[in-house]
C-alpha positions as CSV (number, residue, x, y, z in Angstrom):
1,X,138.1,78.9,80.7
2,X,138.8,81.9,78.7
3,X,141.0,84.9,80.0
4,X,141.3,88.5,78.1
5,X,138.4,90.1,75.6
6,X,136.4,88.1,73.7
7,X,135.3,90.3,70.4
8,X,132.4,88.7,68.5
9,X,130.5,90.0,66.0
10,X,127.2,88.9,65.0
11,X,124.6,87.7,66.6
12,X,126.1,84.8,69.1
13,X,123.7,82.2,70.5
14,X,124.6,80.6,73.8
15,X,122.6,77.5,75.1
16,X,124.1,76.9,78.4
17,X,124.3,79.7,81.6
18,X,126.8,82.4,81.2
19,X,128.4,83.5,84.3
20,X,130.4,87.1,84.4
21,X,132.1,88.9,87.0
22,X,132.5,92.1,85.7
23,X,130.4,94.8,84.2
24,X,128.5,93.6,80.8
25,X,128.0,96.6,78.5
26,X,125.6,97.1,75.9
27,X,125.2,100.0,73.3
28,X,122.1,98.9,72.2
29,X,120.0,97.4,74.7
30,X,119.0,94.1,76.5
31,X,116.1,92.5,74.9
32,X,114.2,89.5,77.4
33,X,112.4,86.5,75.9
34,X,112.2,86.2,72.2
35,X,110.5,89.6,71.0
36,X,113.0,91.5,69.6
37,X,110.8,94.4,68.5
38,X,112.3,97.6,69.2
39,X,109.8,98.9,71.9
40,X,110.7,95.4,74.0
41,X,114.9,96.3,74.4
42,X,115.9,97.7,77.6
43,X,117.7,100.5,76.7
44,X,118.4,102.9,79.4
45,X,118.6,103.0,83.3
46,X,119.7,106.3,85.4
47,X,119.6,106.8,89.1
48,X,120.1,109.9,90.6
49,X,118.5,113.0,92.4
50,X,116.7,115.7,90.7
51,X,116.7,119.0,92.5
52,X,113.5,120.3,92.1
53,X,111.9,123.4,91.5
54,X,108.6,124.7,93.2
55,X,106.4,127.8,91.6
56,X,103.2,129.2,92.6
57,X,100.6,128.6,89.1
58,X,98.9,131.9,90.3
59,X,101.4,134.6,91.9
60,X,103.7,134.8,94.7
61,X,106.6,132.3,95.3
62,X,107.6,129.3,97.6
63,X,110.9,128.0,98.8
64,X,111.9,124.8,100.1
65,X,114.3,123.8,103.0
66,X,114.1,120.3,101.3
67,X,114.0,119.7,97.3
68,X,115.9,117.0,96.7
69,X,114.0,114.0,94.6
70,X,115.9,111.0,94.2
71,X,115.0,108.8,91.0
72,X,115.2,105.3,88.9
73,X,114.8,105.1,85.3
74,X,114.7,101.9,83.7
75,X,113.2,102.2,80.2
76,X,110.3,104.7,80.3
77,X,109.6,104.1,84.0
78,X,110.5,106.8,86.6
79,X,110.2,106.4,89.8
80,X,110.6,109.1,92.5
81,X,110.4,109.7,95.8
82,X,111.2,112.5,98.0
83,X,110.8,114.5,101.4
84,X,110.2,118.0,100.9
85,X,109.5,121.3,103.5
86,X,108.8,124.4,103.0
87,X,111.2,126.9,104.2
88,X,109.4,130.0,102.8
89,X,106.4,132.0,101.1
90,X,105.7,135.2,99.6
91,X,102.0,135.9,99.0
92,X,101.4,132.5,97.4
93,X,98.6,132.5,95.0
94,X,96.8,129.6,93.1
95,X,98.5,126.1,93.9
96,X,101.9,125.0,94.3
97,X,103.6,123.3,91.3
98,X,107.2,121.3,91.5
99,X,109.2,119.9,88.5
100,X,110.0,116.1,88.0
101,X,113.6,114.9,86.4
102,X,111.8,113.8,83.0
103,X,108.6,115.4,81.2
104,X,105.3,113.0,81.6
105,X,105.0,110.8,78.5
106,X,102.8,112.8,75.4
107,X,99.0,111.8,75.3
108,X,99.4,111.8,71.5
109,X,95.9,110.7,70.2
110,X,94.6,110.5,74.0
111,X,94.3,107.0,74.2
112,X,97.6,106.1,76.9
113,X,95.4,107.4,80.5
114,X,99.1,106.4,81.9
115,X,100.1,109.3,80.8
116,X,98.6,111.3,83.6
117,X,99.2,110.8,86.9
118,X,97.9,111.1,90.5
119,X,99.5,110.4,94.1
120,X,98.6,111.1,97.6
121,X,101.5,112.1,99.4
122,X,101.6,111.9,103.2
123,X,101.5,115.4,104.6
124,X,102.4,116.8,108.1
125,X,101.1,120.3,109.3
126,X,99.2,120.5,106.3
127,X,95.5,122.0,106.8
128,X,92.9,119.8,105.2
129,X,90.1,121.0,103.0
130,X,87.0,119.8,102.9
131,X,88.6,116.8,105.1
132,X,90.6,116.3,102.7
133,X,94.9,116.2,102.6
134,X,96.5,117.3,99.3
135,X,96.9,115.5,96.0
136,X,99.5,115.4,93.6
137,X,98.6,115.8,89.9
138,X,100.4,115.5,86.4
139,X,99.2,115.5,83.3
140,X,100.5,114.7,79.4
141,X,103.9,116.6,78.8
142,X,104.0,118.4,81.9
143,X,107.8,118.1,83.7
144,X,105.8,118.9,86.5
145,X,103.2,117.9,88.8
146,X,100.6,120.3,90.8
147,X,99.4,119.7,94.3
148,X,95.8,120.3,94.6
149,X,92.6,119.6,97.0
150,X,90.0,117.4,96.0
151,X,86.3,118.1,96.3
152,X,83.6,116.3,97.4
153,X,82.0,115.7,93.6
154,X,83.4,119.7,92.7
155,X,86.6,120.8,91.3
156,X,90.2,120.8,92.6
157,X,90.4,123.5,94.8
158,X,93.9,124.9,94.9
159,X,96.9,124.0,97.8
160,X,98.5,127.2,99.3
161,X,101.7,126.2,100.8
162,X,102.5,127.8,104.3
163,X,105.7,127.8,106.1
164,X,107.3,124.1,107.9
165,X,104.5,122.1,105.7
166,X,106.1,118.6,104.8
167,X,105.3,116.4,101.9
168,X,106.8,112.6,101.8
169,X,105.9,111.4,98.4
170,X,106.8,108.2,96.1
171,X,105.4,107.6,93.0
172,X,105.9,106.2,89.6
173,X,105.1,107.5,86.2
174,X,105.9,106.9,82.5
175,X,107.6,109.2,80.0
176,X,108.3,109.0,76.3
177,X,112.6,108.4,76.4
């Protein structure tokens, strides 16, 4: 049994369990298994709630009565999830846009399709289009993600908030830090 700090430094093997009852800090990361390659070491981990912004992409504004998106990041995984109602509108125009904590992860050479993402929140007294509820999108880079009607094999057709609309919503998505 050892009481006090133990400073080593170096790289320290240990071939048996190690049990702690404290906090273990690292400044550089935890890396799992035996791949020590930079992209493998966990390196960051956040909770906490965003409070997020909502915009109209055409004209007009929206505000909420309920913003507030709670979030986990561990690496480059963020994960979200949020109840939000709209309070108010002023001529609304085009479809209604609301900013995540961290920016989507860059599409650099277009090969990562992670990098955009899609959700279907549940909705209350929220008018469907074509039979259909809203979507959320978000695409490369973005810090934000638009809500949006899908058609039947047409485009998006845009989501015009009205007043006491709800929007439950978790999701996951990557980005780049």
């Amino acid at each position: 049994a050892m009481s006090g700090t133990l400073g080593v430094t170096g790289a320290t093997t240990l071939s048996s369990t190690l049990g702690v009852t404290g906090k273990i800090t690292s400044t550089a990361g935890i890396t799992f298994g035996s791949d020590t390659a930079a992209v493998n070491v966990l390196d960051d981990y956040e909770e906490g709630i965003h409070e997020a912004t909502f915009a109209m992409n055409g004209s007009g504004s929206v505000t909420m009565t309920r913003s507030h998106v709670a979030y986990t990041k561990v690496g480059r995984m963020v994960t979200i999830t949020a109840e939000t109602l709209v309070g108010s509108i002023s001529s609304p125009v085009g479809s209604m846009t609301m900013s995540l904590p961290f920016a989507i992860g860059n599409n650099a050479g277009g090969t990562h399709r992670e990098m955009f993402i899609g959700a279907r929140p549940v909705s209350y007294h929220v008018p469907l289009v074509n039979s259909e509820h809203p979507v959320i999108l978000g695409n490369s880079s973005a810090a934000s993600i638009t809500f949006v009607y899908e058609g039947n094999d047409a485009a998006f057709a845009n989501y015009t908030p009205a007043v006491n609309e709800t929007f439950n919503m978790s999701f996951s998505y990557f980005t780049d830090a």
